[in-house]
N, CA, C and O atoms as a DFTB+ gen file, in Angstrom:
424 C
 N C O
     1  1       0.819      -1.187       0.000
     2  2       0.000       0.000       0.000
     3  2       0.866       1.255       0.000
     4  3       0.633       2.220      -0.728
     5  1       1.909       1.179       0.886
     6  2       3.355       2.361       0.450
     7  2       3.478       2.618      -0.401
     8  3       3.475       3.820      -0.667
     9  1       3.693       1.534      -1.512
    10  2       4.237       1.401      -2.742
    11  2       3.577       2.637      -3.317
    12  3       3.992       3.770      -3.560
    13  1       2.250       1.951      -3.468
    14  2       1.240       2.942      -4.526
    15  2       0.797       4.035      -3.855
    16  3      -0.140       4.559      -4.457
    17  1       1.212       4.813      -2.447
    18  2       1.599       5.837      -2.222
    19  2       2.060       6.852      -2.771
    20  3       1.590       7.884      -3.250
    21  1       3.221       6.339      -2.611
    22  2       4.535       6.616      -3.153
    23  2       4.831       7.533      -4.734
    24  3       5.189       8.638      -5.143
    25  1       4.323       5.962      -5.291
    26  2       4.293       5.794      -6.414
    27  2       3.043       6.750      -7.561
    28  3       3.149       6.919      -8.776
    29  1       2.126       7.146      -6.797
    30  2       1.010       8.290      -7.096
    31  2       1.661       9.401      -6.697
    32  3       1.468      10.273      -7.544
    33  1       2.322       9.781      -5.839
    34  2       3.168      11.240      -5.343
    35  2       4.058      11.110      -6.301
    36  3       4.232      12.208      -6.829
    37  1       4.712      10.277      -6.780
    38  2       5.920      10.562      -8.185
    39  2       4.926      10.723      -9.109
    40  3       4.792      11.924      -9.344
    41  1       4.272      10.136      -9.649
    42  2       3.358      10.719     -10.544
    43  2       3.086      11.944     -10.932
    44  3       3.647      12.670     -11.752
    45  1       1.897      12.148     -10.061
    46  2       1.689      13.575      -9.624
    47  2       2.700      14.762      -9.921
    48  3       2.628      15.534     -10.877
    49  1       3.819      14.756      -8.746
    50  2       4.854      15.588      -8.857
    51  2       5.423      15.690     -10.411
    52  3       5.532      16.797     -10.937
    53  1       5.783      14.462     -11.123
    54  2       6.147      14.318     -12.333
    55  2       4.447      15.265     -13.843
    56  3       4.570      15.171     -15.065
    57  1       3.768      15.663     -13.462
    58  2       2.382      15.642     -14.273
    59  2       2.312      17.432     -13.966
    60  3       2.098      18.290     -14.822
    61  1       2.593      17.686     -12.300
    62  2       2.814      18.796     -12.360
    63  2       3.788      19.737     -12.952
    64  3       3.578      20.896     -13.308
    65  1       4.690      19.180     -12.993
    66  2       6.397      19.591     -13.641
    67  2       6.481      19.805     -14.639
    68  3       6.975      20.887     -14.958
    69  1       5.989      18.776     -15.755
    70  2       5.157      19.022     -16.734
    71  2       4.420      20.020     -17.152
    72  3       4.759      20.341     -18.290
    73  1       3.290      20.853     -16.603
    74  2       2.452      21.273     -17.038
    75  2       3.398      23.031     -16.358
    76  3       3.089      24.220     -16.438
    77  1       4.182      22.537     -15.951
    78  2       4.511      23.674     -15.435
    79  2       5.578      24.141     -16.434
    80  3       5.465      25.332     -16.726
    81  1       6.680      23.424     -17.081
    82  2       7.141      23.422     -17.863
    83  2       6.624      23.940     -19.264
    84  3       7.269      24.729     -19.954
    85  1       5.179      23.325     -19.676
    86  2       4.374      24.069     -20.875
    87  2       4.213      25.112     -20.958
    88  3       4.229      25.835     -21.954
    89  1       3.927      25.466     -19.293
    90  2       3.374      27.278     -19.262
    91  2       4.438      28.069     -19.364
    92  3       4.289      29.290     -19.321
    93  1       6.091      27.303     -19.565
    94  2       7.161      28.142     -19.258
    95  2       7.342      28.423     -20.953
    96  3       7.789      29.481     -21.397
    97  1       6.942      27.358     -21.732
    98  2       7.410      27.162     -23.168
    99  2       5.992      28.819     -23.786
   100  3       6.000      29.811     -24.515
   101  1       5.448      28.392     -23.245
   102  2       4.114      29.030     -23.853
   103  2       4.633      30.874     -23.497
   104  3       4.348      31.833     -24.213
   105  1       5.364      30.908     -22.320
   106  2       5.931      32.426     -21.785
   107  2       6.848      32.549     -22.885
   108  3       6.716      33.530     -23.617
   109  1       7.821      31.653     -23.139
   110  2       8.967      31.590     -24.213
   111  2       8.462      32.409     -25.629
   112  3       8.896      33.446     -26.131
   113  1       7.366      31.501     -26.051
   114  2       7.040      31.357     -27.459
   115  2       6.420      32.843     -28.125
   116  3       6.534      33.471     -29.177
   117  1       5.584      32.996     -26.612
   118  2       4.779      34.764     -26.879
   119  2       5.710      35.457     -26.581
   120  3       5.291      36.614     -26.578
   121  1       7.290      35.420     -26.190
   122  2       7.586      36.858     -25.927
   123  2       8.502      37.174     -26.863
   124  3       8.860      38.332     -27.076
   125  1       9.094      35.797     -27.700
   126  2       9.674      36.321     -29.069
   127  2       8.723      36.298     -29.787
   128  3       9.103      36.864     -30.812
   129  1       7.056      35.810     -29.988
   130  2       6.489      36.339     -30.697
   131  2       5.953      38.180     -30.576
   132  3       5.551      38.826     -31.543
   133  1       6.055      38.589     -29.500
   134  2       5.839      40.114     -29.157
   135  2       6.920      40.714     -29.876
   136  3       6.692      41.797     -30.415
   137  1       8.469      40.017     -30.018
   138  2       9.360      40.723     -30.542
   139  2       9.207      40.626     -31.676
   140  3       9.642      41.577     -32.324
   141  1       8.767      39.870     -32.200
   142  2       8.909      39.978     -33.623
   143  2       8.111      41.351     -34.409
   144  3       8.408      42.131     -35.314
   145  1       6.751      41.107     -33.348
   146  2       5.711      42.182     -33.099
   147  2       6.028      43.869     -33.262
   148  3       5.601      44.802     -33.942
   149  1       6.913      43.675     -32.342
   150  2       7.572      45.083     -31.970
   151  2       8.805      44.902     -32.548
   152  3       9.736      45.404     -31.919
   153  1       8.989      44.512     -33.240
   154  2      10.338      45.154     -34.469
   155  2      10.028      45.080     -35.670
   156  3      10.917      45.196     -36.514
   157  1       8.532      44.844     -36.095
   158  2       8.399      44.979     -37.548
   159  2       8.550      46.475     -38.124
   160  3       8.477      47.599     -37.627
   161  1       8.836      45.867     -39.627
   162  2       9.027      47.160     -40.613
   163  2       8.706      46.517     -41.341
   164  3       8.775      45.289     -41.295
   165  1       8.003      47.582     -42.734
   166  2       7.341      46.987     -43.448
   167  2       8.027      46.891     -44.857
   168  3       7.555      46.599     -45.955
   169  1       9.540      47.299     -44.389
   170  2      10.308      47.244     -45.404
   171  2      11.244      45.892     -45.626
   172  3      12.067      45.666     -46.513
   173  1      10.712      44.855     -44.205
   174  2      11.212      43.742     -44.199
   175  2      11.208      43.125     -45.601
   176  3      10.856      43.834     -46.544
   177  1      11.554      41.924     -45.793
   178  2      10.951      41.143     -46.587
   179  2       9.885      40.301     -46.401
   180  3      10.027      39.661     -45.360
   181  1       8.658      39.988     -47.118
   182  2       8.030      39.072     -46.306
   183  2       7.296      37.835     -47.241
   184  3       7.908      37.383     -48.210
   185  1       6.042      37.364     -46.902
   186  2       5.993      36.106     -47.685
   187  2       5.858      36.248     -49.196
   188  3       6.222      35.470     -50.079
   189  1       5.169      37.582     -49.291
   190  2       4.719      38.052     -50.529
   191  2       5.477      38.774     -51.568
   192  3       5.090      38.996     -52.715
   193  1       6.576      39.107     -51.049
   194  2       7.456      39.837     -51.879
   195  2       9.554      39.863     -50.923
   196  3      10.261      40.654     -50.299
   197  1       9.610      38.443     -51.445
   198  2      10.525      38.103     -50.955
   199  2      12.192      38.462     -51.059
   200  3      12.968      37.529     -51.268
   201  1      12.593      39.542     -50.938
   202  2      13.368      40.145     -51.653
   203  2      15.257      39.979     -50.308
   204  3      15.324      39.926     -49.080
   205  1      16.014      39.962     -51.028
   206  2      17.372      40.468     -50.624
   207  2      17.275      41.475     -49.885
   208  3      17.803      42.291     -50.640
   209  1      17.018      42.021     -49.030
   210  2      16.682      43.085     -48.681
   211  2      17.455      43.088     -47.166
   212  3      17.223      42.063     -46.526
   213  1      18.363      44.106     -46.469
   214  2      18.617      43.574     -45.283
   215  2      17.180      43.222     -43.802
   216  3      16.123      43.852     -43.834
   217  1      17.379      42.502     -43.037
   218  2      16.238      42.457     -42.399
   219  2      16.463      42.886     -40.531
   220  3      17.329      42.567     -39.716
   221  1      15.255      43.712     -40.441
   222  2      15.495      44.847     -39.420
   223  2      14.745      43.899     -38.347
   224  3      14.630      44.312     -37.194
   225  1      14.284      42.754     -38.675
   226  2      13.362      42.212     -37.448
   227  2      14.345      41.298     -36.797
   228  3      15.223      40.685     -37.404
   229  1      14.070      41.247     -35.176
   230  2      15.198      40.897     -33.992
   231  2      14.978      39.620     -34.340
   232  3      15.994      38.944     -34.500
   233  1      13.590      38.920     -34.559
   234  2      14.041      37.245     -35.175
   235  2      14.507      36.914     -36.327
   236  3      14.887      35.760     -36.525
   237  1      14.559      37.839     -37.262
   238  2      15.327      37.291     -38.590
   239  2      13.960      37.315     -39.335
   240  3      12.921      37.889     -39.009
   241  1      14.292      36.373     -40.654
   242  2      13.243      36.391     -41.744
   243  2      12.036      36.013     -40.989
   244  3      11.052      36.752     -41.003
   245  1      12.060      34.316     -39.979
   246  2      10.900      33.797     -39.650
   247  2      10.084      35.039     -38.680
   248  3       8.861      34.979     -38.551
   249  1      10.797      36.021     -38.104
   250  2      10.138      36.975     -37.331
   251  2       8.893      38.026     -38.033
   252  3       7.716      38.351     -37.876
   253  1      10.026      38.267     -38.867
   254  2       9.483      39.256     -40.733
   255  2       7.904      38.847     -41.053
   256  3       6.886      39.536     -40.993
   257  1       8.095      37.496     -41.405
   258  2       6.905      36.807     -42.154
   259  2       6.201      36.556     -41.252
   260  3       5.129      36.324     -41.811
   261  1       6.013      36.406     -39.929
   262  2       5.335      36.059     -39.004
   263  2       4.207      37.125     -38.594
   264  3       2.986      36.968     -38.575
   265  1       5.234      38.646     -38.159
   266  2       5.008      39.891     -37.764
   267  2       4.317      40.290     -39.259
   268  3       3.113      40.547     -39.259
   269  1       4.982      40.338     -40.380
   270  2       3.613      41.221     -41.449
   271  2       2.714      40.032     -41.773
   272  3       1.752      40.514     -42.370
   273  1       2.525      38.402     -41.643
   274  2       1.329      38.015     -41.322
   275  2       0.594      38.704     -41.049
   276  3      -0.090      39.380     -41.817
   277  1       0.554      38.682     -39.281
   278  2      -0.415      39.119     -38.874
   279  2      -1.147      40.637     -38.705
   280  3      -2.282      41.105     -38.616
   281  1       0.603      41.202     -38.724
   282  2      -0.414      42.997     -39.095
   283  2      -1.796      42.841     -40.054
   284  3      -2.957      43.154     -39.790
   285  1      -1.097      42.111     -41.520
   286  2      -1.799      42.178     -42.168
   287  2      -3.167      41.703     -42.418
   288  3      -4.012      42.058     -43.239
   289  1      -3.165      40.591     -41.275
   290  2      -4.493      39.757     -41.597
   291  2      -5.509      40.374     -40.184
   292  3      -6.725      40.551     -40.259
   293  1      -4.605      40.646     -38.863
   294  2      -5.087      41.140     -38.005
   295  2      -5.033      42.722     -37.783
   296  3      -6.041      43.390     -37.553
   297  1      -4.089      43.104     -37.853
   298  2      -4.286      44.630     -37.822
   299  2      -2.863      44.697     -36.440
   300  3      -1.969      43.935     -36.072
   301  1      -3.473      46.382     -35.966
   302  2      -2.618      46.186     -34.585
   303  2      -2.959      45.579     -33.170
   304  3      -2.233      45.686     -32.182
   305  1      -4.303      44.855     -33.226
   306  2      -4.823      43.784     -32.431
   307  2      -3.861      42.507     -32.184
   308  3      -3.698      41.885     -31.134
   309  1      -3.300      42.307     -33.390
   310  2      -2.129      41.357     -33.336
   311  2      -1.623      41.242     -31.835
   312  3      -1.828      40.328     -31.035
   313  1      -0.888      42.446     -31.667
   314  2      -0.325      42.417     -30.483
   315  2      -0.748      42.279     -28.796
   316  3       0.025      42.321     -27.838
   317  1      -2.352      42.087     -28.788
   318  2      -3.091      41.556     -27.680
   319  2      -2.489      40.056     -27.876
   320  3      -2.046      39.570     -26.836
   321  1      -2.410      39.319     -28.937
   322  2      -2.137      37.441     -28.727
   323  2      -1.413      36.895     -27.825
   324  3      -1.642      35.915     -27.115
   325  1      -0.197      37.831     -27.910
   326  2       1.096      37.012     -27.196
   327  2       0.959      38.211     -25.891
   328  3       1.646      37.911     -24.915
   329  1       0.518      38.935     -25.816
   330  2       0.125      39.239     -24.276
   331  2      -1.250      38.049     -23.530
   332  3      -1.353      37.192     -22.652
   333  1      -1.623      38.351     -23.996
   334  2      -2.880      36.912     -23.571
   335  2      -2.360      35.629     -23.250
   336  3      -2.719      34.998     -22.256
   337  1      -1.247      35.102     -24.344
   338  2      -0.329      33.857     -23.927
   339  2       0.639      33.885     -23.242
   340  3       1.239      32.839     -22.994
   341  1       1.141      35.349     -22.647
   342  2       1.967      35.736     -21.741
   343  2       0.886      35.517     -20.154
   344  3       1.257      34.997     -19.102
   345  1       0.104      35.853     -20.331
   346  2      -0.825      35.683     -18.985
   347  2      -1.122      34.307     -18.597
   348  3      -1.004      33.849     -17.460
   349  1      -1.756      33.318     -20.270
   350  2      -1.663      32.469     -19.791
   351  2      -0.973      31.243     -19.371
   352  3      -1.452      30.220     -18.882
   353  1       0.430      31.583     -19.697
   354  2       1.378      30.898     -19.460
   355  2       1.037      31.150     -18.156
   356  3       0.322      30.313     -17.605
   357  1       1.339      31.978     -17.626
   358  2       1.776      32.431     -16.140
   359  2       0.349      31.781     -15.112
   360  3       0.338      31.407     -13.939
   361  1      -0.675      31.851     -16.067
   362  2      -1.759      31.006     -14.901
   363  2      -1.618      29.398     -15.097
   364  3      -1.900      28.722     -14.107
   365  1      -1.309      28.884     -15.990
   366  2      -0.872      27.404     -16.351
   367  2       0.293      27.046     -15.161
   368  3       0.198      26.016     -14.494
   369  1       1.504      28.109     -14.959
   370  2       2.708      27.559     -14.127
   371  2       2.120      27.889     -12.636
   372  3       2.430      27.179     -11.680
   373  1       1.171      29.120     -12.494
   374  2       1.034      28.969     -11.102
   375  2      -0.013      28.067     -10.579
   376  3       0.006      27.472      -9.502
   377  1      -1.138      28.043     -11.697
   378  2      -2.231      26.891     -11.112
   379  2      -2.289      25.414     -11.417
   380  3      -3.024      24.580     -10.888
   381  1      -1.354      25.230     -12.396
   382  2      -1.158      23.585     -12.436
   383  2      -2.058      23.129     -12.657
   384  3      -2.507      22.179     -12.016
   385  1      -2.732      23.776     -13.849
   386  2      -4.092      23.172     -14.697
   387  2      -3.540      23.607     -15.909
   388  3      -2.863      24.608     -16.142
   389  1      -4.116      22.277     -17.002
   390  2      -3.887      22.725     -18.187
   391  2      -4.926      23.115     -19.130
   392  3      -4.838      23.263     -20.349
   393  1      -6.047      23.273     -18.259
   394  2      -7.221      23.535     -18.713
   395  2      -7.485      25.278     -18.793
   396  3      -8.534      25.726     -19.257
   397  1      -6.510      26.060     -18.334
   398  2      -6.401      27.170     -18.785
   399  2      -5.957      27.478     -19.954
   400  3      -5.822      28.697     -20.067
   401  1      -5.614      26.770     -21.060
   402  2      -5.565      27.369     -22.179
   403  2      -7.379      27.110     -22.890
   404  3      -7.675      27.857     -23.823
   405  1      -8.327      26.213     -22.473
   406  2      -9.416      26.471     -23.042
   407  2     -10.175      27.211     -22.733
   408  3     -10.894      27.712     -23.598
   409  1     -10.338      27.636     -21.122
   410  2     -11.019      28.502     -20.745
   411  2     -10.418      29.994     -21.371
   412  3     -11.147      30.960     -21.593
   413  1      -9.115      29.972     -21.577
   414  2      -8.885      31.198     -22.198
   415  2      -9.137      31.901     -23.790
   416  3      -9.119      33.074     -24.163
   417  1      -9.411      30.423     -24.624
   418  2     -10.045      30.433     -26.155
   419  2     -11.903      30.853     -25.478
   420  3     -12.623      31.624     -26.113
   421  1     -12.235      30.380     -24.546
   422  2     -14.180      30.672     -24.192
   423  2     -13.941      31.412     -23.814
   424  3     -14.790      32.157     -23.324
């Protein structure tokens, strides 16, 4: 009966670590996506007109094409996304649910 004590507390601990880890990737992912955000120019190069051109965005090309994506399809709303996934990273690592990324799409 120890055993499977035990053996449910490694679990556990291991499931939390995990999920805590996601919310760290998810902090990661939005805050070079914000940079990319906040260093566009529209003199980059981008998917549509792919040119030699030097490139002014802090991630490089994939930043470029990413950042006039979404200006273009979203506007300057864009830049609410990766604040939103900045928050919810941060409620994923402190509450150890991973069910905060759906409640945050409802």
């Amino acid at each position: 009966m120890e055993f499977k004590i035990k053996l449910s507390n490694i679990v556990n601990f291991t499931i939390n670590k995990a999920i805590q880890i996601f919310g760290i990737i998810i902090i990661v992912f939005s805050i070079i996506f914000m940079l990319s955000l906040i260093s566009y120019s529209p003199n980059d190069p981008n998917f549509i007109f792919p040119n030699e051109k030097e490139i002014n965005n802090l991630i490089g090309i994939k930043g470029s094409i990413l950042s006039d994506f979404f200006f273009q399809s979203i506007g300057l709303v864009s830049v609410l996304i990766p604040l939103t996934f900045i928050f919810v990273g941060i409620n994923i690592f402190s509450q150890k649910k991973i069910t905060v990324i759906i409640e945050c799409f409802f």
